[in-house]
N, C-alpha and C positions, 0 to 999 in steps of 0.2 A: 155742225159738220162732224163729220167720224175722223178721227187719225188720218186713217190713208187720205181721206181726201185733202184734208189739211196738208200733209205733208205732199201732195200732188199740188197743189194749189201755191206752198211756196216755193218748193224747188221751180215750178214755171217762172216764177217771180223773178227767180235768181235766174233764172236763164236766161231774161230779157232782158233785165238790166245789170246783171255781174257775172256774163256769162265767161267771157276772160280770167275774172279773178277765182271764178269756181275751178275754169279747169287748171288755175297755176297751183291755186289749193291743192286741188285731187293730185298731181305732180310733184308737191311738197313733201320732204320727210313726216311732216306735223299731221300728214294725213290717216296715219295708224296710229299717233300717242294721243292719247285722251288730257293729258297735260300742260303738251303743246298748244292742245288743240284747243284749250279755255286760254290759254296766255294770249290766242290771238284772237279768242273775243272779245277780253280782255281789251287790247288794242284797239279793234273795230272799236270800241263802245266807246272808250277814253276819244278816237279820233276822229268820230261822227261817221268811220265806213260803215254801216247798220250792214249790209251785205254781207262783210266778211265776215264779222260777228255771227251770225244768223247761218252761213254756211257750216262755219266752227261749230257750234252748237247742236245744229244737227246733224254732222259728221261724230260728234262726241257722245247723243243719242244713240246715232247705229250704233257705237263700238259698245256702249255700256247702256242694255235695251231695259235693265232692272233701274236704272237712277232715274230718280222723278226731277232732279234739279237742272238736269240739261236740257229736260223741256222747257221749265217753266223759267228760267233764264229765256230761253228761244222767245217761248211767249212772249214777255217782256218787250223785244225785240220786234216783233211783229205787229204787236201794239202798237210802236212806236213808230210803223213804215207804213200804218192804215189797214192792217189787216187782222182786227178784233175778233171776228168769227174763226178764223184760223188759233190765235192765242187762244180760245175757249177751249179748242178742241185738244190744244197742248194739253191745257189746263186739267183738262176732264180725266187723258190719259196719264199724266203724273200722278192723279189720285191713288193709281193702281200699284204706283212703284214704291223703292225704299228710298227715303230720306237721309242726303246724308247729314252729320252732324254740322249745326249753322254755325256761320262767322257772326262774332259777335254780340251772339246771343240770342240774335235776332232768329227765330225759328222759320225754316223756309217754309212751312205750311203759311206762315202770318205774311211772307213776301208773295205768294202765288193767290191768299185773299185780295192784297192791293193788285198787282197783274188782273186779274177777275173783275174788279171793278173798274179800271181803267178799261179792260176791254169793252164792260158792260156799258159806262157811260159813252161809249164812242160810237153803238148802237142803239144808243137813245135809251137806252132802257135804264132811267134812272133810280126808280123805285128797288128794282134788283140790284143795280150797285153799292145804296146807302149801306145794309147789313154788313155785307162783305167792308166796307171801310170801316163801319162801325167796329166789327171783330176782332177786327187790326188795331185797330188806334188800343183795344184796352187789352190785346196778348200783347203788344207791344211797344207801348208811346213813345218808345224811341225810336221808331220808323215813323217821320214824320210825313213820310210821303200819304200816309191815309188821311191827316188832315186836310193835306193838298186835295186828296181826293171830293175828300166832303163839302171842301171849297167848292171845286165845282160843281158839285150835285145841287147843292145850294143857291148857285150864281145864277145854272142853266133854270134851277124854278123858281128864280124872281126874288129870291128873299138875299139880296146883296147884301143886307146887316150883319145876318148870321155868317153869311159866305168869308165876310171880312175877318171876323173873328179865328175863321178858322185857317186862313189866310198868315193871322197875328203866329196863332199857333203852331202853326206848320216851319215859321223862321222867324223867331222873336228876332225885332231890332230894337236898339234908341229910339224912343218917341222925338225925341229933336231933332233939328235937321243937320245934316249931314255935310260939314264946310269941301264946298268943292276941291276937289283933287285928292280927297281923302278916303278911304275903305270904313264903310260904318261901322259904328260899334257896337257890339253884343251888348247887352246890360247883361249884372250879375243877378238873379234872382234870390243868391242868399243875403247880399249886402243886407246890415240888419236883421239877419232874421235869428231868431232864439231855434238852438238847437238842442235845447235840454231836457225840452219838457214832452219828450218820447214815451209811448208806455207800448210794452211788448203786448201782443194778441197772442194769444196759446191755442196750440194745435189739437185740434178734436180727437179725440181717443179711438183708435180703431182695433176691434179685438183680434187678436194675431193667432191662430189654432198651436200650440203647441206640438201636439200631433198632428199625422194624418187623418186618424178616425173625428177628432175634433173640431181639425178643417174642414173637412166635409161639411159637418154640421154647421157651419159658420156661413157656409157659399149664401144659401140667400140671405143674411146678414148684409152681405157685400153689394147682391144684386139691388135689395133694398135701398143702401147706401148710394150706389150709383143712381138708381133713379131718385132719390130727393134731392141729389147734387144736381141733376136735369133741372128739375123743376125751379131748384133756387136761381138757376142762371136765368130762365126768364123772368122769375120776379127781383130779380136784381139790375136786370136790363131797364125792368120798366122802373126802376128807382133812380136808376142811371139818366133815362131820356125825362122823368122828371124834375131833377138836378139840376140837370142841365139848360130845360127852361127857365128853368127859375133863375139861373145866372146870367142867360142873357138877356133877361127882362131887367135884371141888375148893372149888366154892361150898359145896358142903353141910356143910364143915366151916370154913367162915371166918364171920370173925366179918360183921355188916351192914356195916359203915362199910369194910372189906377191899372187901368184891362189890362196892359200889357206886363205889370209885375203879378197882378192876378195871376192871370192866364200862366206864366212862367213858372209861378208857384206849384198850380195842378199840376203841370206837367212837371216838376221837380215830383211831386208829390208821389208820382204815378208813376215815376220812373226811376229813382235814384236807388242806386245801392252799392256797394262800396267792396274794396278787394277780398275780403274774407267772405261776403258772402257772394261771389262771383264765383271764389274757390269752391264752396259747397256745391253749387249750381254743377261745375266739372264734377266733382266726386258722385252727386247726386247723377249722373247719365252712367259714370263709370258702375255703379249697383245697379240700376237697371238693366246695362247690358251682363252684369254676371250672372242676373235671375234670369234672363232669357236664358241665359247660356244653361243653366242648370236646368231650366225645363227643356228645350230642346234634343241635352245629352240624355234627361230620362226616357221623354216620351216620344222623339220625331224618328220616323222613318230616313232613310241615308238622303243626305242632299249633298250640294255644293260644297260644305261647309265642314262636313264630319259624316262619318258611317254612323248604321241605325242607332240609336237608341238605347238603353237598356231594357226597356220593356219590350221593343220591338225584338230584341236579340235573344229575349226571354222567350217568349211566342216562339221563335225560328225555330229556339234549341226545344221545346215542350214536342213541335211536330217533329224533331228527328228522334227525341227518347220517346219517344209512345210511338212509330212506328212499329207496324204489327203487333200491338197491345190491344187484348182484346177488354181492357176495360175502356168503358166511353168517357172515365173518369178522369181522364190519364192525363192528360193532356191540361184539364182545368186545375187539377191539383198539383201536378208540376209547375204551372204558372203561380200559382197560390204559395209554394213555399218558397219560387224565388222572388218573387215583386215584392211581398210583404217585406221583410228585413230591407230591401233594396231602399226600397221607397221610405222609412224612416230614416237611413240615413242619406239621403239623398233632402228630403223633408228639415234634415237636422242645418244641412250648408244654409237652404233656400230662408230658413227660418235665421239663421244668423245674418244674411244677405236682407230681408224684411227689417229688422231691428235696425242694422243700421242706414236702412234708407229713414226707417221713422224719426230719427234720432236726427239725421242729417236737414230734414225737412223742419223738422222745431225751431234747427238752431239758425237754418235761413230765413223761419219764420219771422222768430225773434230779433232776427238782427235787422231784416228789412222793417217791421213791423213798427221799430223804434226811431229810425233814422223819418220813414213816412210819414208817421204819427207827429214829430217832432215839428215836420214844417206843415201840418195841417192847424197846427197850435196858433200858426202866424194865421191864418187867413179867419178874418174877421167875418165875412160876406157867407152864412149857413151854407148856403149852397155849393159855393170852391169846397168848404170846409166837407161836406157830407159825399163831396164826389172822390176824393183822395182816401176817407175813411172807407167807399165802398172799393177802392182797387186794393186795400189792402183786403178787406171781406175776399172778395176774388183770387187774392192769392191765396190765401187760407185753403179758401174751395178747392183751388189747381192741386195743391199740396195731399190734400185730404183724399179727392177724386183718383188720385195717381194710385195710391198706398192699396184704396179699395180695389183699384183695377188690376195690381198687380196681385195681388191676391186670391182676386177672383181670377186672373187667368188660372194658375195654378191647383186651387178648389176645385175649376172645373175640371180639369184636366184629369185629377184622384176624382172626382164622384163620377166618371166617364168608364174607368175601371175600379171602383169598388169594390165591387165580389170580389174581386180578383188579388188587388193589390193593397186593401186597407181589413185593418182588423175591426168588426166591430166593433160598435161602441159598449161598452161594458152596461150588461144587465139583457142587452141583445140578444139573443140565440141565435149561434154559427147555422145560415141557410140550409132547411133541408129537403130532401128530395120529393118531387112532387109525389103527391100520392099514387099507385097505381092503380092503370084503368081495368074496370073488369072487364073478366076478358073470359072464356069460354071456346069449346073446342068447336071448330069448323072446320066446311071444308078445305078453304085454303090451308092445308098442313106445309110444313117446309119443305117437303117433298116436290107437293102438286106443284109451289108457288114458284119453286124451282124452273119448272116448264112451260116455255111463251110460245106461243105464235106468231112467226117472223114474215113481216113482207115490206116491199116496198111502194113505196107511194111519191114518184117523182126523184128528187134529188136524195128523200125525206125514209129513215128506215123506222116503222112501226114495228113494236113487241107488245101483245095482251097476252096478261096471265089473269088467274083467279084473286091478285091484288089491287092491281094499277095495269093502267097503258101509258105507253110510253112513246115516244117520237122525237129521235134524233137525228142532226142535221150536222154532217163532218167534212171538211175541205183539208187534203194532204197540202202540209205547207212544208215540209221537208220526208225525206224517203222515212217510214215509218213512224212519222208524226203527224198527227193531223189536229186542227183545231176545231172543239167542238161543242155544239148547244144542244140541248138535252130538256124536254119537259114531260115531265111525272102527272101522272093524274093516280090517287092512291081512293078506291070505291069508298072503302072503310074509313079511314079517317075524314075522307072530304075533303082532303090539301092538293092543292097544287105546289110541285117542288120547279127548282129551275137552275140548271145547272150548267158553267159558260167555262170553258177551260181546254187544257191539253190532253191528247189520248193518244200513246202510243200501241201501235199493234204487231205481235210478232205471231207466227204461223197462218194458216187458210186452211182453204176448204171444209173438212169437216170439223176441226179442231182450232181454234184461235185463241191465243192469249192476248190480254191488254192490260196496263197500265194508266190510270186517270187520276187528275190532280184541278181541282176547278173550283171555284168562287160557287154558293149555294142560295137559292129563297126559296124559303118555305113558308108560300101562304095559304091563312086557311080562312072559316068566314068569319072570323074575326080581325080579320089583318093577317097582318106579319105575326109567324109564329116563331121562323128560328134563320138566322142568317151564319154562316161561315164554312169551311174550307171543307173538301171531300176529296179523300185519297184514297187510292188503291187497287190490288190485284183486278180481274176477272178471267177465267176460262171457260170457255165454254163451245158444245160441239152441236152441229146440225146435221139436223137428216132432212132435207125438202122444206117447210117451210117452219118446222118443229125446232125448235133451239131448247136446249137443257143447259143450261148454269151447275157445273160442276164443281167452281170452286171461286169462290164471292171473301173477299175479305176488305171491302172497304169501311172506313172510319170519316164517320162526321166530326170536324171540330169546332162547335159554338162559338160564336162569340157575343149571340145574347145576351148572357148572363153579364156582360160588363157592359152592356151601352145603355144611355140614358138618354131622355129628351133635354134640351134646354142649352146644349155647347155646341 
């Protein structure tokens, strides 16, 4: 299902059976606070109204259309009232949004995995849903709802053994029975257990560029890295699913009260970790958001958030100091002498902000790596034993994968503007001008090329000269302003230009001035030759169908020279 129709699909829901409490809702103060309006999903969810819940949720959708957790909350909720293919579609559409930071630790992408499958299995589609629980249980295993989950994937095909197990897992009790009138009791899974003989796992080296010009040179380093961090997650998976056979081939001959401190153990194994390194966990998102912050302030265009950029603001000001400069250079070395300094120390915060994520990562490494390790010492059974050593492998990975990724945003972002904004690498030669083409006198002299021949063709106004023809297409959208498309045909070079932007015009008839400012492509049979911005003057005077260009002062500004493939 797509969005809308999902969201068509439940507000009918709600209309037929909580049509009442929607509209006391919508009448409610709590129907404009986005606050309110979870305290009384909240409610709903705590007091079995699924309606109310579900209404809140998607009232708290409209008001905040960028949060991906009021859907997948919703989801959740719809799941729960028979309506799977709608949660999908929640599902799908949260993908798109921001996450905000989780309760508990517990990451909402790893809660809208379990939603996913819960829906999937409700559609029968049980082969789809196993992944998605599987994802969960090891970004997780403290959301024990994914064992639940795998409980039933398991139940619905027949293998009730395994189903049980997971069953065990999902809410260890007391293997004994439970004397009536009394609330069961947890067992401790540490009772006895040796907690000393831990040994820390060390965090893999990742090269950090000093510079700019060095980070660049680093970027596929990174890209590199990210793809063998892919490839380990699948052969860590499949080391994972054979573990795991191999222990339930092991359960099946131990006794209850064996599986159940087993099983207690893994899951200790796989998930414990203690108040200092919980604290790192916070600091460790607080340096991620300061490295967003400092690339956004360098490189992003004005949003929500903050005005443009430095680079972008760089650019703005290069097109107001090279107005009417008749070098073509003007504008690319303006930007050259202020990005360069810029972007070193910009590079200098980013790189102090890298160091201590690296640094913060070792020491959660280290500290969980030890407490983990500790109780994998206790379990005798290869197999418990080699699955808890691989969740810590996985954190490792998590830790490693993050470092390269944050770096590699960044690398790309400099090798994106290069020319532009990084100095050479030393021994390099500063870029230089292409050679020029030969060239020879003809007729087209600047004189001739000056003089078109004007007509119209439909909406559409034609100019050939002894260059190019040309055909433009303009719609006045304010008095003096019109919005306009424009394509070049040039005999001589062979390019097609194409040019989309604003054109003002002042005077008529035999004489008219204008003013043009527009987005540019220049392609020729090679491709794309040259993309960016095209400003300025023109006047010029007709006699009948004859137009003369009397006075031309427009400037192309590239932005070629800084873009690359691969970001």
């Amino acid at each position: 299902m797509t969005l809308s129709a999902a969201l068509a699909s439940l507000h009918a829901r709600l209309q037929s059976d909580a049509a009442d409490g929607v509209r006391r809702l919508r009448a409610s103060p709590a129907y404009g606070d986005v606050g309110k309006l979870q305290e009384l999903a909240v409610a709903g969810t705590t007091q079995a109204v699924p309606g109310l819940a579900l209404a809140a949720l998607l009232r708290a959708a409209e008001l905040e259309p960028t949060i991906a957790t009021h859907l997948i909350d919703a989801a959740a909720i719809a799941t729960s009232v028979g309506m799977p293919n709608e949660a999908i579609a929640l599902l799908d559409a949260a993908a798109q949004r921001t996450y905000r930071k989780p309760a508990l630790g517990i990451p909402v992408q790893t809660i809208a995995a379990v939603v996913r499958g819960q829906a999937l299995v409700m559609t029968g589609r049980l082969a789809e849903a196993r992944p998605w629980f599987v994802a969960a249980r090891h970004a997780a295993p403290v959301l024990t709802e994914a064992d639940a989950g795998l409980a039933t994937v398991e139940a619905c095909s027949g293998r009730t053994a395994v189903a049980g197990r997971f069953v065990e897992s999902s809410r260890v009790r007391t293997h004994t029975e439970t004397p009536q009138g009394q609330d069961p009791v947890e067992i401790d899974p540490t009772t006895h257990v040796d907690l000393t003989k831990g040994r820390p796992t060390p965090l893999r080296n990742l090269p950090i560029g000093q510079t700019p010009t060095t980070l660049v040179g680093l970027r596929q380093t990174y890209l590199d890295v990210l793809n063998d961090t892919t490839g380990e997650v699948g052969r860590h998976q499949a080391r994972v699913d054979a573990a795991t056979a191999r222990l339930e081939a092991a359960d099946a001959n131990s006794s209850v009260a064996e599986r159940l401190r087993r099983s207690s153990l893994v899951h200790l194994g796989q998930s414990t970790t203690n108040g200092r390194a919980e604290a790192i966990e916070a600091e460790i998102e607080q340096v991620k958001d300061r490295l967003r912050t400092i690339s956004e302030e360098f490189w992003d265009e004005a949003n929500d958030f903050h005005g443009p950029g430095v680079f972008p603001t760089i650019r703005e000001d290069a097109v107001a100091a090279c107005a009417g400069s008749q070098d073509r250079d003007c504008a690319e070395d303006f930007i050259v002498g202020q990005c360069r300094p810029a972007l070193v120390d910009a590079h200098g915060r980013w790189r102090s902000a890298m160091g201590r994520l690296d640094t913060l990562s070792a020491e959660h490494l280290d500290i969980v790596s030890r407490l983990r390790s500790s109780i994998a010492a206790n379990l005798d059974e290869p197999s418990a034993h080699e699955l808890v050593l691989l969740g810590i492998a996985a954190l490792e990975r998590q830790h490693y994968d993050q470092l390269a990724h944050e770096a590699l945003l960044w690398a790309s972002a400099a090798a994106t503007f290069a020319d532009l904004c990084v100095e050479p690498a030393p021994g390099t030669p500063e870029p230089t001008e292409d050679a020029p083409d030969v060239e020879s006198q003809d007729p087209c002299t600047p004189g001739v090329a000056a003089i078109a021949f004007k007509t119209k063709l439909g909406p559409a106004e034609i100019k050939i000269n002894c260059e190019k023809i040309q055909q433009e297409l303009s719609a006045e959208v304010l008095p003096f302003l019109s919005a306009f498309g424009e394509v070049s045909y040039d005999f001589r070079a062979g390019a097609i230009t194409v040019v989309v932007g604003a054109k003002t015009k002042v005077g008529g008839g035999p004489l008219e001035g204008s003013f043009k400012s527009g987005a540019y492509v220049k392609v020729g049979q090679d491709g794309v030759q040259d993309v960016g911005w095209q400003v300025g003057p023109e006047v010029t005077s007709t006699a009948g169908k004859i137009e003369l260009t009397t006075y031309k002062d427009e400037m192309d500004i590239s932005f070629v020279s800084g873009l690359s493939t691969g970001f």
